[in-house]
C-alpha positions as CSV (number, residue, x, y, z in Angstrom):
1,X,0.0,0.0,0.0
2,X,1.9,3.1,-1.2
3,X,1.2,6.3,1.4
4,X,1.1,10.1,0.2
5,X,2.9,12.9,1.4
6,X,1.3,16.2,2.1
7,X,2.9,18.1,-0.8
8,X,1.3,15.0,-3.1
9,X,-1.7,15.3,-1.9
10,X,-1.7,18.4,-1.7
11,X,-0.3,18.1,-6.1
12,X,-3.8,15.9,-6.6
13,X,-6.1,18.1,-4.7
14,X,-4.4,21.1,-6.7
15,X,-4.6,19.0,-10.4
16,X,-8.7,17.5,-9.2
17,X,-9.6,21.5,-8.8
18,X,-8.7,22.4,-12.3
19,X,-9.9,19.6,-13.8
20,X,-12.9,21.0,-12.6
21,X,-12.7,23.8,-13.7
22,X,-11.8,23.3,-17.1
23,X,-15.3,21.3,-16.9
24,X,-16.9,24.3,-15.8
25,X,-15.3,26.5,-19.4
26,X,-18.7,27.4,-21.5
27,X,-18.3,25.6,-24.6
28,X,-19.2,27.7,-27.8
29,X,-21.8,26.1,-30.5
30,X,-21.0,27.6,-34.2
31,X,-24.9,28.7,-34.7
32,X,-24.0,30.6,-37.7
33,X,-22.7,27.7,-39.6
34,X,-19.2,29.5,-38.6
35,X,-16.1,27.5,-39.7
36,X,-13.5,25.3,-37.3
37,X,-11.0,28.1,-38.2
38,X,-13.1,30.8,-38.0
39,X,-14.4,29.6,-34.6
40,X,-10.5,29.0,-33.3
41,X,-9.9,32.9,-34.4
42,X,-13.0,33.6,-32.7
43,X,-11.8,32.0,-29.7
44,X,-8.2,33.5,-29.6
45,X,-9.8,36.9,-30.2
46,X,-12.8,36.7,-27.4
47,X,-10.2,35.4,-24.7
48,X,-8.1,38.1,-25.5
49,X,-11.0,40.7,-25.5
50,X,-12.0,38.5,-22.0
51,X,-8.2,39.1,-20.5
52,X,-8.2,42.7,-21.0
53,X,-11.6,43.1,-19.5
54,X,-11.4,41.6,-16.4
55,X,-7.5,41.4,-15.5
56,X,-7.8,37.3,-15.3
57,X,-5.3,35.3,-17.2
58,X,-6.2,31.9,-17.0
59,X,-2.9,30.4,-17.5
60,X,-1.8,32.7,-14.7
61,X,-4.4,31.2,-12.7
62,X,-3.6,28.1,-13.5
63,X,-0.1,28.4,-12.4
64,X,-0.9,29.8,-8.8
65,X,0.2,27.2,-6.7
66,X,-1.5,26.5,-3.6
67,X,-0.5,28.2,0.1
68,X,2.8,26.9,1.2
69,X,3.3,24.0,3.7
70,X,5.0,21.9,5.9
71,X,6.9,22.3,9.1
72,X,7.5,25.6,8.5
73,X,3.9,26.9,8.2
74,X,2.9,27.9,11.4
75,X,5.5,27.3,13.3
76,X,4.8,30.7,14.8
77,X,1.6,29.3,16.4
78,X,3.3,26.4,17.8
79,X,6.4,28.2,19.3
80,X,3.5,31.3,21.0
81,X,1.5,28.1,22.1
82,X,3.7,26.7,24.2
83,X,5.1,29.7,25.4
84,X,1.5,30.5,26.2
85,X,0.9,27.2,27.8
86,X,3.7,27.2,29.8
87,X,3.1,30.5,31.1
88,X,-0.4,29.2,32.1
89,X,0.3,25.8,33.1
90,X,3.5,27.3,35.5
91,X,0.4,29.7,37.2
92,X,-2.0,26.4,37.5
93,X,1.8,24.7,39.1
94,X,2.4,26.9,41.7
95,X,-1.1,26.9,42.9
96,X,-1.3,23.2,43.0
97,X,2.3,23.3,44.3
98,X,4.1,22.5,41.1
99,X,5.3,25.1,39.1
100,X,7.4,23.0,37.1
101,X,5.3,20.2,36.4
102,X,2.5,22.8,35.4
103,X,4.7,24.8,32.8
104,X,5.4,21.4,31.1
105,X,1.6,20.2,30.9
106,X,0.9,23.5,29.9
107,X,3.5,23.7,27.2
108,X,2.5,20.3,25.3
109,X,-1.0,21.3,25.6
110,X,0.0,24.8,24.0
111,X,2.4,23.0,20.7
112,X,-0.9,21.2,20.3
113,X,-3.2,23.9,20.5
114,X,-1.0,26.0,18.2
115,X,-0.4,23.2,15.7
116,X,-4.2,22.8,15.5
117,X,-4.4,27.1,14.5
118,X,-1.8,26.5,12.1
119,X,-3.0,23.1,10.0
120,X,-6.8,25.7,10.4
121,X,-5.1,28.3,9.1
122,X,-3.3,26.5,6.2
123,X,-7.1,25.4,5.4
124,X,-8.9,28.3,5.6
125,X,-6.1,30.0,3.1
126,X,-6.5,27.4,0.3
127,X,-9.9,27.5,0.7
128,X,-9.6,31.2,0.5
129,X,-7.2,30.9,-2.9
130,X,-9.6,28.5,-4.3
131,X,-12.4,30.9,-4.0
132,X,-10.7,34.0,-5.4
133,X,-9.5,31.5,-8.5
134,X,-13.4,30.3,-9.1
135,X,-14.6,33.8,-9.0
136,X,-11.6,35.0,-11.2
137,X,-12.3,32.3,-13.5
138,X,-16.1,32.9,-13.3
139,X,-15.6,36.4,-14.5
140,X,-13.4,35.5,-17.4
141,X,-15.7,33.1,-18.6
142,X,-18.8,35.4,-18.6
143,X,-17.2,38.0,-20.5
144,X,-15.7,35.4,-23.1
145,X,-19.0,34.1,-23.6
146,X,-20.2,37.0,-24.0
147,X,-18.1,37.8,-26.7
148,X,-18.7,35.0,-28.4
149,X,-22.3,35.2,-28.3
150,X,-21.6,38.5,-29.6
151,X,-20.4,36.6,-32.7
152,X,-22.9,34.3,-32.9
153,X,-22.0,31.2,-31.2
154,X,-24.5,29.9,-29.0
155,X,-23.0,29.2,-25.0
156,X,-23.1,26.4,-22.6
């Protein structure tokens, strides 16, 4: 049984999100009897007209990777965790009579609350990405269809 690593499964998750989007693309019907190489001109031209419009390059979008991780990513929240816990397990200590054995409860349970904050925080950014990328995309794709309806292609 082969396991994954973050960064691959992070890779699939990344590759599964625009597949899905390319799904979502309208797809232009020549109604006008227009030709394969008139509709490819068509095309090139209303993507173009699309681009400038709303600032959205789809390739560019496409390239975005996804919020960094790993160890490194949120380390931060980790590191003020336990310093946190330890501060508040050390105050729980000395009243129970254990400073010592406090601040060392306290600073496990901190690491772990901060780790949890970070992997949230890792999610809540790519979910955040993903969104700005569908709207982005969303906008592109209503103003190239509307060009192309504009030239007499019918959009789905």
């Amino acid at each position: 049984m082969h396991t994954f690593s973050k960064r691959q499964i992070s890779a699939i998750a990344v590759l599964l999100f625009w597949q899905a989007a390319a799904a979502a693309q309208p797809v232009a019907y020549p109604a006008k009897g227009q030709s394969s190489q008139k509709q490819q001109q068509d095309q090139s031209s209303c993507a173009s007209w699309a681009k400038s419009q709303t600032g959205v390059d789809p390739a560019a979008v496409a390239a975005t990777p996804p919020p960094p991780s790993g160890p490194a990513v949120g380390g931060g929240e980790r590191v003020g965790g336990a310093a946190r816990g330890a501060a508040g397990g050390a105050v729980i200590g000395a009243i129970a009579g254990d400073a010592g054995k406090g601040a060392a409860v306290g600073a496990v349970a901190g690491t772990m609350g901060g780790g949890m904050r970070a992997r949230q925080n890792q999610r809540n950014a790519q979910a955040s990405a993903q969104a700005q990328n569908q709207n982005a995309m969303g906008a592109f794709n209503q103003a190239y269809s509307a060009c192309m309806s504009g030239r007499g292609y019918t959009m789905q």
